[in-house]
N, C-alpha and C positions, 0 to 999 in steps of 0.2 A: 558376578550375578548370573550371566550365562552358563556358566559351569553349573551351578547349585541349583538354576532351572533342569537343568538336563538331568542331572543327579536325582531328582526329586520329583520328575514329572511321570515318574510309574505309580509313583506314591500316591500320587492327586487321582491318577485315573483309575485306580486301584478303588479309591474310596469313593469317587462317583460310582462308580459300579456297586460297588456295597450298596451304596444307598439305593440306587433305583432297584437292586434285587429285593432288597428287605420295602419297598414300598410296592412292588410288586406283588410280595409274599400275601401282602395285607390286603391285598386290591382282590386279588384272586381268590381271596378266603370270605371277601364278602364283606371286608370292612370300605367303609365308605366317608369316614370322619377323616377328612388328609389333614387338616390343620395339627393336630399332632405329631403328625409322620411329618409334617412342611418343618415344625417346630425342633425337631430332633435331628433334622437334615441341619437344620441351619445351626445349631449348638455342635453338632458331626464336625460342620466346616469350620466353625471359629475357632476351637480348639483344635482342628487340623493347621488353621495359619496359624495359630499363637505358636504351635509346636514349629513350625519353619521357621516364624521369626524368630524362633531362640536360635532354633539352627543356624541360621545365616548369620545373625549376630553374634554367634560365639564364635565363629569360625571363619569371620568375614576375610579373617588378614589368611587365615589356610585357603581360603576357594582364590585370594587376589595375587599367593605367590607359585600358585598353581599355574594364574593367568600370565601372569605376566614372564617372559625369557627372563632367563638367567643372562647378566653383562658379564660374571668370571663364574670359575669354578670356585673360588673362594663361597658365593653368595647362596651355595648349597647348605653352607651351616645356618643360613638364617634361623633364628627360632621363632615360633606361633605357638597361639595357644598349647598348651598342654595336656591335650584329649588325646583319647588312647590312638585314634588315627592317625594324627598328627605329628606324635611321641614316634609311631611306629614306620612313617614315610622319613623323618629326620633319621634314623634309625640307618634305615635302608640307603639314604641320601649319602649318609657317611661310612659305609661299609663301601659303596661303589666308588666314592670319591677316592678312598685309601684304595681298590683296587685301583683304579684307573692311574694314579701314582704312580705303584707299581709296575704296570705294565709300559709306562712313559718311560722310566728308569731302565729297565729290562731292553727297551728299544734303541735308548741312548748310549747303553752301555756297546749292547752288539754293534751302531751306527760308527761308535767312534774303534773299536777296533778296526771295523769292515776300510776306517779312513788311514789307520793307520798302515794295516796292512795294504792297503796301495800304495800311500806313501812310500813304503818301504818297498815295495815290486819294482813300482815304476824306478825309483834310484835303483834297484839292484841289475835291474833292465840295463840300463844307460851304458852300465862300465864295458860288458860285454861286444854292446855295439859300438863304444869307442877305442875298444881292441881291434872289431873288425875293420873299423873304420882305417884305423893306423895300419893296418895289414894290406889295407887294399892301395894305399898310396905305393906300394911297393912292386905291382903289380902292372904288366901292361897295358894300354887302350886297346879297344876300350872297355877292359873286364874292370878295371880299377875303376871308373867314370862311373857306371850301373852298378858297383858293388855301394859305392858313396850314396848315391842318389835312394838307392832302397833303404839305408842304412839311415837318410836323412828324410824319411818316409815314415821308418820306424818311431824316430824319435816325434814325431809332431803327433804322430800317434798317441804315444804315451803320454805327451804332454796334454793333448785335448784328454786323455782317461785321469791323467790328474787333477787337472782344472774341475772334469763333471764330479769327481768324486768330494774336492774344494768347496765346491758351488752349495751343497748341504748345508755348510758350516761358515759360509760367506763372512756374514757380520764378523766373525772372530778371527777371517783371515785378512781385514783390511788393513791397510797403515796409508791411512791419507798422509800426505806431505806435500809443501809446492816440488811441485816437477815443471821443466823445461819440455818444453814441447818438440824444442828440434833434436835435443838430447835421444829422446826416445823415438823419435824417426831417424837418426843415424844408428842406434842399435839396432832396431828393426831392420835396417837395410845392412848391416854388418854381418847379422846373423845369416841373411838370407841371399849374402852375394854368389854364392854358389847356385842357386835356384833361380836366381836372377837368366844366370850365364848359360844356363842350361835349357831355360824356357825362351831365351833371346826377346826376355822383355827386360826394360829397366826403367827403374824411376829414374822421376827428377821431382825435385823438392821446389816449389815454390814459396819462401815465407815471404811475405807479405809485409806483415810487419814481424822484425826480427825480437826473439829474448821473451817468445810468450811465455807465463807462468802459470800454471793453471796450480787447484788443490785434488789431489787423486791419489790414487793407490797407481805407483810407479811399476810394478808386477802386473797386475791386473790391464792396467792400460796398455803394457808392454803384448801380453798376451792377444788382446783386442783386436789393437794395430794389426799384430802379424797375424792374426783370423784373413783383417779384409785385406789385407797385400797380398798372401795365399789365393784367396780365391780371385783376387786380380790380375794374378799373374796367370794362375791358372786358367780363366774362362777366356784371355788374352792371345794365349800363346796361339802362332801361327796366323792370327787377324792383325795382330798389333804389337810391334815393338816397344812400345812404352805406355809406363801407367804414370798418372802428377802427384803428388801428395802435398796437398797444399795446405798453411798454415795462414791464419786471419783471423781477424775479430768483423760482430757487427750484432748491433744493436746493445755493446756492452757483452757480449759473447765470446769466448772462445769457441775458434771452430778448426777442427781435424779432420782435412776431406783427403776422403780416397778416388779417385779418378781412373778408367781405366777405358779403354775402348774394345773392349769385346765383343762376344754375343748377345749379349745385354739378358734384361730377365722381361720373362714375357709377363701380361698382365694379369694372368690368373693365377700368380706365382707370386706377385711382391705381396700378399696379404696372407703370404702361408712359412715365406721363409727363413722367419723367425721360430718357426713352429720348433720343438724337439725330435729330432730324427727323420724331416720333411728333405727330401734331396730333391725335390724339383723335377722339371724339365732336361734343364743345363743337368742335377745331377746326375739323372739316370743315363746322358748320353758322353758324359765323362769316367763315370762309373768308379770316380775318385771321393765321392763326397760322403761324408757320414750323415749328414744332416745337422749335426750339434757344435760345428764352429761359432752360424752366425747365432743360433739359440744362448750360447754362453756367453757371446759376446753383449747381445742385449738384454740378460738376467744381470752380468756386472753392472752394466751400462746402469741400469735404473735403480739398482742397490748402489753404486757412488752419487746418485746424483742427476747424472749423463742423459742425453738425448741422440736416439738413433734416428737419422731420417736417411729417407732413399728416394733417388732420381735412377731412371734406368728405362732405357730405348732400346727393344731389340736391334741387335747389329748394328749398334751405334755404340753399344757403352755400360755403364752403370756408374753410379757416385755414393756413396757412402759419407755420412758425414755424423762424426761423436761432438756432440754438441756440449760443451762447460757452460753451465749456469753464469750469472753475471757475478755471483755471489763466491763464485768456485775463480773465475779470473782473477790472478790476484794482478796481473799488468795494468788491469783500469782501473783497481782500485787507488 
């Protein structure tokens, strides 16, 4: 109804003016009988509403789909009356809808090579630095120590540029299954004993209770983990020798804490550092941080399910905890 006022309110004011010009015309000319002129104003106006009310009536469902959002793109083919307006907005409706198609298609097409060709860099990346890798064991201290350590530098690189480029196409790269929980904290720590050794921090595992089972994607949660071990060890090294990784349940929850006693994160920092490409405080004075570990970590996190929370006291520490739904536990169940 508001639309079809707006539409139509030139019209009305268009014809008031008519009218008082042409009773004007007659006043000024010396006629003085207005009951005629009052009588022709008023036959003017009734035949001006009859005329809206057809309008509006005939077109009520065209002014109400005008009003009302669109819930999908599908709901553009509606049809309404059959006027030529009408005829010619459906028209237009669906010429734009077929572009827009097309240009979704065109997006997705470039999107998925632009993913394959990563896929395919980052492996082609890999072999070269595990030729270098193998070269530098051959080599003396401590050129062979710093040839590894960059080399294992390289790689978490390319692996965070795989994951971003993953993260697109998420839904289609999961494979929920139950996973063990300690399982995936001894690979984690397997992978990263060398970085352990080097930053002279180490874990220790506390489970709690033993044989969790949670439902996840085993990759994805693997990748997580070593986000916050990384940067536990990292923000660690030279304050503190060790980080806990602690395994437990509560309130029907699985819970995956990361524990570390470093520098900790300052307060105007834990409501940013989820952000994409946010390096903080801590980043800019390590000058190792890309920003997009802990960002990945909590785009997976809440596309499986998961819950990120964080404790952290400057130079005291930080806690990280990936939180399993009650639902995602399969040990209480």
């Amino acid at each position: 109804m508001k639309l079809f006022i707006k539409e139509h309110s030139l019209l009305v004011v268009l014809q008031i003016i008519q009218f008082i010009t042409i009773l004007g015309i007659y006043w000024l000319d010396g006629y003085r009988n207005t009951a005629p002129g009052l009588y022709a104003i008023f036959l003017g106006f009734f035949f001006l509403g009859c005329y809206l009310l057809y309008q509006y009536f005939s077109r009520r469902s065209f002014y109400q789909r005008l009003s009302n959002p669109l819930e999908s793109l599908d709901d553009s083919f509606q049809k309404t009356e059959q006027t030529p307006v009408s005829e010619a907005f459906n028209k237009l409706l669906r010429n734009q809808y077929k572009h827009y198609q097309q240009q979704i298609k065109t997006a997705e097409h470039r999107q998925e090579e632009h993913l394959k060709f990563m896929d395919q860099w980052v492996h082609q990346m890999k072999t070269p630095l595990s030729v270098i890798e193998l070269t530098a064991r051959n080599l003396d201290e401590p050129e062979s120590s710093y040839i590894r350590e960059e080399t294992e530098r390289m790689k978490t690189g390319l692996n965070t540029i795989l994951y971003m480029a993953r993260l697109r196409t998420i839904e289609q790269d999961f494979h929920v299954k139950p996973v063990v929980l300690s399982k995936i904290v001894n690979e984690v720590n397997q992978e990263n004993k060398r970085f352990y050794i080097r930053n002279q921090v180490y874990p220790q595992l506390q489970e709690i209770k033993e044989g969790i089972v949670v439902e996840t994607d085993e990759k994805w949660l693997f990748f997580m983990l070593s986000q916050l071990v990384n940067n536990a060890v990292k923000y660690s090294a030279g304050k503190s020798k060790k980080l806990i990784i602690s395994l437990y349940e509560k309130d029907k929850e699985a819970i995956l804490e990361v524990t570390d006693f470093g520098v900790g994160i300052p307060d105007t920092d834990k409501t940013r550092i989820f952000n994409p490409f946010y390096t903080g405080e801590n980043g800019r004075k390590f000058r190792e941080s890309t920003g997009m570990g802990l960002y990945l970590t909590k785009e997976a996190a809440e596309h499986l399910g998961h819950r990120i929370e964080l404790d952290s006291e400057v130079y005291e520490g930080t806690t990280f905890r990936i939180i399993f739904a009650s639902s995602q536990n399969l040990t209480s169940v």
